[in-house]
MARKE-744638 format. One record per residue (C-alpha): x, y, z; residue number from 1. Coordinates in Angstrom, 2 decimals. Layout:
N
[[X,Y,Z],NUM]
...
//
This chain:
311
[[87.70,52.36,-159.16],1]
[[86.71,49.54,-157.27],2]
[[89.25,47.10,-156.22],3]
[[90.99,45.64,-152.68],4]
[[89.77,48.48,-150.25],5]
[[86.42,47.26,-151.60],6]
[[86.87,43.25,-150.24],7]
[[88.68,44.73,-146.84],8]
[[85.71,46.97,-146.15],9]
[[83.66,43.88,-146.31],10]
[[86.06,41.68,-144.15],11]
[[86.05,44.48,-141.71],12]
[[82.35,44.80,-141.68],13]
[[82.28,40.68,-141.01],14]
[[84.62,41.14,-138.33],15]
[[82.87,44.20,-136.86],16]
[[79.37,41.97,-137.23],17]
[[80.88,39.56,-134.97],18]
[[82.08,41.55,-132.76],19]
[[78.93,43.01,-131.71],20]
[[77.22,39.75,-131.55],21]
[[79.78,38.84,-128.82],22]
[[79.42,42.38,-126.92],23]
[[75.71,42.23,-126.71],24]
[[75.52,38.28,-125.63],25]
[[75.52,38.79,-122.53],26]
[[76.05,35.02,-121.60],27]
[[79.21,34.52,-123.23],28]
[[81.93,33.45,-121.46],29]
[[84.45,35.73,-122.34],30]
[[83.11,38.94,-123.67],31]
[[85.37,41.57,-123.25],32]
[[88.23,39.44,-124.73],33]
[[86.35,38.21,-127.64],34]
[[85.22,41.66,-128.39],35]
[[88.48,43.06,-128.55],36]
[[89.52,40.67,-130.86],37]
[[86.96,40.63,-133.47],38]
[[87.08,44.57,-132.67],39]
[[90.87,45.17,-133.64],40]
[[90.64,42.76,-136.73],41]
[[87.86,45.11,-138.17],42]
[[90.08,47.55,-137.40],43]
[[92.69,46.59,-138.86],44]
[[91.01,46.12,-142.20],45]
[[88.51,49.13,-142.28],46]
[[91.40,52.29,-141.22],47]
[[94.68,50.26,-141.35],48]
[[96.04,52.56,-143.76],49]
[[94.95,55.71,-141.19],50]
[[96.75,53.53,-138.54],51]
[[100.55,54.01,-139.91],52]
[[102.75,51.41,-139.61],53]
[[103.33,51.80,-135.70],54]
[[100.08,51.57,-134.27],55]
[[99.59,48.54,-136.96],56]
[[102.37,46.72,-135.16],57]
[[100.92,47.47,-131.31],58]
[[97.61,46.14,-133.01],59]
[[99.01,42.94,-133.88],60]
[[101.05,42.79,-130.78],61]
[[97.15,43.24,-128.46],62]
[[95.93,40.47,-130.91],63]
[[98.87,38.00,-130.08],64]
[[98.26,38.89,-126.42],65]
[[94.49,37.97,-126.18],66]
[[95.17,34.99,-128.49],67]
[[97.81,34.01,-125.53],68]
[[95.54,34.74,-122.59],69]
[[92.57,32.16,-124.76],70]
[[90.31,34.70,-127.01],71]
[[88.37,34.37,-128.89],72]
[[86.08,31.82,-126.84],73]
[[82.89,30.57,-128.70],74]
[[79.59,32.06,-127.93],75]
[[76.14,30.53,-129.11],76]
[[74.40,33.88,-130.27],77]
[[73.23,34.20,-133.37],78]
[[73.49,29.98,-133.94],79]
[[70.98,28.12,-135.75],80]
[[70.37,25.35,-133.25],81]
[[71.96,21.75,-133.94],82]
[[68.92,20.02,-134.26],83]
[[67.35,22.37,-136.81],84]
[[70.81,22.23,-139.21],85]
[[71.17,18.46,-139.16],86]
[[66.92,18.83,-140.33],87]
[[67.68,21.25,-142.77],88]
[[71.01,18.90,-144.04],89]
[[68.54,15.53,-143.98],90]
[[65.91,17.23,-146.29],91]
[[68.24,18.97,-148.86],92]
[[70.95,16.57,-148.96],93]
[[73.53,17.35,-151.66],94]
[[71.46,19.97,-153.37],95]
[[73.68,21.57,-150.69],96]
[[76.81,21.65,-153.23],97]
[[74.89,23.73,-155.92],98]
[[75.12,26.91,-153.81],99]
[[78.95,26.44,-152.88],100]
[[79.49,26.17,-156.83],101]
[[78.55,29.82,-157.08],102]
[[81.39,30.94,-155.75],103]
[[83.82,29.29,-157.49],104]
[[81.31,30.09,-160.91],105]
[[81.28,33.71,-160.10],106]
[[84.98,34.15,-159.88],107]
[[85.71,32.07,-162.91],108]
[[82.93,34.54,-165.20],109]
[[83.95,37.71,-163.23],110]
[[88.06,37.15,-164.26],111]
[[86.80,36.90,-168.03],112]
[[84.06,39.58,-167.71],113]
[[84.35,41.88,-165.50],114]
[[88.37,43.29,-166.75],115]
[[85.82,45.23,-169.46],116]
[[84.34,47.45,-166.49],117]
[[85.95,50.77,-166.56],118]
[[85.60,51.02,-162.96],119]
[[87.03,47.54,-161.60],120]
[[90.85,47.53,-160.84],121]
[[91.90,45.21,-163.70],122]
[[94.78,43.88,-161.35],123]
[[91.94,42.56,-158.61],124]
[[89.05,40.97,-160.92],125]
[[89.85,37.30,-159.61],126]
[[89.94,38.39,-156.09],127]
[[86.77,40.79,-156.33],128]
[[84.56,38.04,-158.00],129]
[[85.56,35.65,-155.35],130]
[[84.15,38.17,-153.01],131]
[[81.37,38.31,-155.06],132]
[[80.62,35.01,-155.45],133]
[[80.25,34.49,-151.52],134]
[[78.42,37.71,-151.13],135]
[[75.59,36.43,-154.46],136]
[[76.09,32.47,-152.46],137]
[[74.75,34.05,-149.38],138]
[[72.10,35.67,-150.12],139]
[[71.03,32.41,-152.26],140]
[[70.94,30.72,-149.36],141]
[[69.53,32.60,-147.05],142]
[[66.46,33.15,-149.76],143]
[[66.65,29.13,-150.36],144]
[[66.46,28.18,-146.18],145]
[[64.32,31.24,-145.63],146]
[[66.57,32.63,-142.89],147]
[[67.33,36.24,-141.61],148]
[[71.35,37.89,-142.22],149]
[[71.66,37.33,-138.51],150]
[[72.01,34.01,-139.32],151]
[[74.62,33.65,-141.93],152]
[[76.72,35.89,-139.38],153]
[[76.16,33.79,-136.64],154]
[[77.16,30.71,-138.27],155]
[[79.71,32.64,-140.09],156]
[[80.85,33.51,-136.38],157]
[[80.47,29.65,-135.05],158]
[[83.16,28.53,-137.44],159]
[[85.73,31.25,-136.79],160]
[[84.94,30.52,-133.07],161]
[[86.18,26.59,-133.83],162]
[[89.10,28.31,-135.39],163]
[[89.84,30.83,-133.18],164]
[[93.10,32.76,-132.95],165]
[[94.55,30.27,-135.89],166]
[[92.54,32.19,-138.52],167]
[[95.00,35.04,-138.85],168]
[[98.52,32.64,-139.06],169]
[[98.26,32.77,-143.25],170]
[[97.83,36.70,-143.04],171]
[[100.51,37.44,-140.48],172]
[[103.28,34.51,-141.46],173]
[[102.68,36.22,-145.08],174]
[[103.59,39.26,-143.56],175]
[[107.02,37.55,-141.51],176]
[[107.81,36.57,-145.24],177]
[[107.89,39.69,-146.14],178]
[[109.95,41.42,-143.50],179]
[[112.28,38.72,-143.48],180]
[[113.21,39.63,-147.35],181]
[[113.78,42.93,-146.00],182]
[[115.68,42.54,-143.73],183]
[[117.92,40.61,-145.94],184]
[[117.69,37.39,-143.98],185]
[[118.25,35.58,-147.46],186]
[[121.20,37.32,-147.79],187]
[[122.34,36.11,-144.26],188]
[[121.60,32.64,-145.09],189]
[[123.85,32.47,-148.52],190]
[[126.89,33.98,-146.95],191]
[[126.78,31.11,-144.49],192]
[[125.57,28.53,-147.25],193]
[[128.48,29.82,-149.50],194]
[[131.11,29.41,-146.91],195]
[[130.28,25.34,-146.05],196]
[[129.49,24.05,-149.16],197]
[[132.54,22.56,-151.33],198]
[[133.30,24.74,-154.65],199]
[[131.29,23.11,-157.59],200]
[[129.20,20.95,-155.10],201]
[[125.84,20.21,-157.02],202]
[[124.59,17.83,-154.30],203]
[[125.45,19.66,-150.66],204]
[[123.94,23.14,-152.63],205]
[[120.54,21.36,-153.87],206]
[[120.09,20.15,-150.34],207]
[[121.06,23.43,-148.69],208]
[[118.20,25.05,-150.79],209]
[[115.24,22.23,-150.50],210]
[[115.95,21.39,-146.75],211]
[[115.61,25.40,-146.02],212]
[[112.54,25.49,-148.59],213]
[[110.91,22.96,-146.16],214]
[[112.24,24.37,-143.19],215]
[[111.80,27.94,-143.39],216]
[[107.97,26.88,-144.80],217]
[[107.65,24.69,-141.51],218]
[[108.50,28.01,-139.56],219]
[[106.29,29.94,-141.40],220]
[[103.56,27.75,-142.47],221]
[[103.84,29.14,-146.12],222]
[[106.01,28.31,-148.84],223]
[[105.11,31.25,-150.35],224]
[[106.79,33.54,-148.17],225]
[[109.79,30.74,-147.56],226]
[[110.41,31.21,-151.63],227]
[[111.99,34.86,-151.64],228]
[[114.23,34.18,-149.01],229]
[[116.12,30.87,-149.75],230]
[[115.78,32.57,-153.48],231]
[[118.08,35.30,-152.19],232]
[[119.80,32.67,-149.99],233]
[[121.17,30.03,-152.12],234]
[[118.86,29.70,-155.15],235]
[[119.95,32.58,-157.42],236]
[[123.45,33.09,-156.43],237]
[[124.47,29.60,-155.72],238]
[[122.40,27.02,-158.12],239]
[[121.66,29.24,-160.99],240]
[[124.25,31.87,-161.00],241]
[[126.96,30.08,-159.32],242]
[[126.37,26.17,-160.95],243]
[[124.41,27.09,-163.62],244]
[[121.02,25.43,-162.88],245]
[[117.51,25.61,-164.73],246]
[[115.83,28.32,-162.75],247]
[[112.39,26.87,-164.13],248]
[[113.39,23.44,-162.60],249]
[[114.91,25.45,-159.18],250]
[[111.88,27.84,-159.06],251]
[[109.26,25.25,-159.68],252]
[[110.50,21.94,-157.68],253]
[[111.52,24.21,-155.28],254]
[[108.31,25.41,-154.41],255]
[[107.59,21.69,-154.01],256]
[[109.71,21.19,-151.89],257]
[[108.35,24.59,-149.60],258]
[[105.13,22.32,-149.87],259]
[[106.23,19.10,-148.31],260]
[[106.99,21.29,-145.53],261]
[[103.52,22.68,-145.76],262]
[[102.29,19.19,-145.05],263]
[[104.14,19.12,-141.75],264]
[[103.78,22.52,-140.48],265]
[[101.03,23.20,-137.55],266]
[[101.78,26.98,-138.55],267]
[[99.49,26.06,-141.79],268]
[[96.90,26.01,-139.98],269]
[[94.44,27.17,-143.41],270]
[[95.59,23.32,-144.24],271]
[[96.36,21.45,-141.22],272]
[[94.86,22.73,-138.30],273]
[[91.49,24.43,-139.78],274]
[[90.18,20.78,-140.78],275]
[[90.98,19.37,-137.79],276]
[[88.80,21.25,-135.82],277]
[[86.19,21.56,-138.25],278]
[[85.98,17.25,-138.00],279]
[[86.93,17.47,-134.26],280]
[[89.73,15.45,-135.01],281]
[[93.19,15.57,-132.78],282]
[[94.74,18.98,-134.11],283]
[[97.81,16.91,-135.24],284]
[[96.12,14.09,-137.07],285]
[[96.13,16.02,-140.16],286]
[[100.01,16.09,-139.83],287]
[[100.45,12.72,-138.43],288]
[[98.24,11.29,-141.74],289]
[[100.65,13.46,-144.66],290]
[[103.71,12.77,-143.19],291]
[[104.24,9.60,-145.24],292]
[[103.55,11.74,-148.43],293]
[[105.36,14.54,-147.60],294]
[[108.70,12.94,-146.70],295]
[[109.30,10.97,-149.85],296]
[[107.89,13.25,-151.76],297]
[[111.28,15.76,-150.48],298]
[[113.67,13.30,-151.14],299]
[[112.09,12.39,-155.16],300]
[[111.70,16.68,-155.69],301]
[[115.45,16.89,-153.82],302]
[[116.22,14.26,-157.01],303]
[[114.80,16.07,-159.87],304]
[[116.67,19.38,-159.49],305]
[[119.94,17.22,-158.93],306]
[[119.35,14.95,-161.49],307]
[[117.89,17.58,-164.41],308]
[[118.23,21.10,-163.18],309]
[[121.64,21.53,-164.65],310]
[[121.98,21.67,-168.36],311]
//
């Protein structure tokens, strides 16, 4: 049956592309490191589950090192040359947008379709046709611009190389979500919550659980993996249990308020960081620009489960 291991062989393939373009470019400026960056990544995604959970953890650990010491650094093999892509973007203009529409096309027709394939994981169709859709947009335009595969993985590896190290924060502060729930951090959090705010309190509790939404998002630059823990912390036992709140209102707004910290995290760098360089802009202009959204926005979603989260 054909499901996740399917898109992780890819990635890994992509990653293990890249890394060979690095080893055998002779003229980049920091080949080893680079190689042993892109190397472990594929790694990681074509045998982590031959790995074991150890050697996982001393893989990530090597990949925080060399992102430390300054790897990956950008290379130029493999790079259409500037002058030819700004030619290529002059004469097709925005015809350019029809071939990123695949990919959101494909995933939209492969959720509806592709759940009556006996041998597609029903769980996965949304993620496997977004796969698919970049793998049917690339070879569109690589047919349309008459260029070789080396080329899409070149390019592919000139934007990663802008990125660098801050490609794999979503992945891994996922992953700190995760441990932190087991570990029982949550936990940790409401017995301290519990024991400073006032019996009855509506007020001091609501803020207790939006202020660590946006904190604990700003740590880990997802509000996704903020949710479970201040859940565990003060949302279930202490609004909806304890007080009695809506846990639509506390679930929803809450996750609101995980995404005004979003807005101000660097550690989101999918949101905040990644367009920056892309625009070679200051890496904290992004921040600097939502900070007058984000802010008022906490204090009116801080409001709503105060005001009408309790029956």
């Amino acid at each position: 049956m054909i499901g996740l291991p399917a898109l992780y062989t890819l990635a890994g393939l992509l990653f293990a592309g890249w890394g060979l373009m690095v080893v055998f470019d002779r003229s980049h400026p920091g080949r080893i490191g680079s190689t042993l960056f892109w190397g472990l990544i594929a790694l990681s995604f074509l045998a982590g589950d031959l790995l074991g959970d150890v050697a996982n953890g001393v893989l990530v650990v090597a990949l925080v090192v060399l992102a430390a010491m300054g790897f990956p650094k950008r290379g130029l093999a493999g790079e259409v040359p500037l002058a030819e892509r700004r030619a290529s973007a002059a004469r097709l203009g925005n015809r350019l947008i029809g071939a990123a529409l695949i990919v959101p096309a494909t995933a939209l027709i492969g959720t509806l379709l592709l759940p009556q394939l006996a041998f597609v994981d029903p769980k996965q169709v949304t993620l496997l046709s977004l796969g698919l859709g970049v793998v049917i947009a690339t070879v569109v335009l690589l047919r349309w611009l008459r260029l070789a595969p080396v080329h899409a993985l070149g390019e592919g590896k000139r934007l990663v190389d802008g990125i660098g190290w801050a490609l794999l924060l979503p992945q891994l502060l996922a992953s700190l979500g995760a441990v932190f729930a087991l570990a029982g951090i949550g936990e940790i959090i409401g017995d301290g919550v519990a024991g400073a705010i006032p019996q009855g309190a509506r007020l001091p509790a609501v803020l207790a659980f939006t202020l660590g939404m946006a904190g604990f998002t700003i740590i880990m630059g997802n509000a996704f993996a903020a949710f479970p823990v201040m859940m565990a912390a003060v949302g279930l036992p202490i609004l909806i249990l304890g007080l009695g709140a809506s846990p639509v209102v506390v679930g929803a707004v809450g996750m609101l308020s995980g995404f005004c910290g979003t807005l101000l995290s660097p550690m989101a760098a999918n949101f905040n960081i990644v367009p920056a360089v892309l625009l070679d802009l200051d890496r904290s202009a992004v921040i600097r620009a939502q900070m007058l959204t984000a802010l008022p926005l906490f204090v009116f979603n801080t409001a709503i489960i105060w005001g009408f989260g309790f029956p």
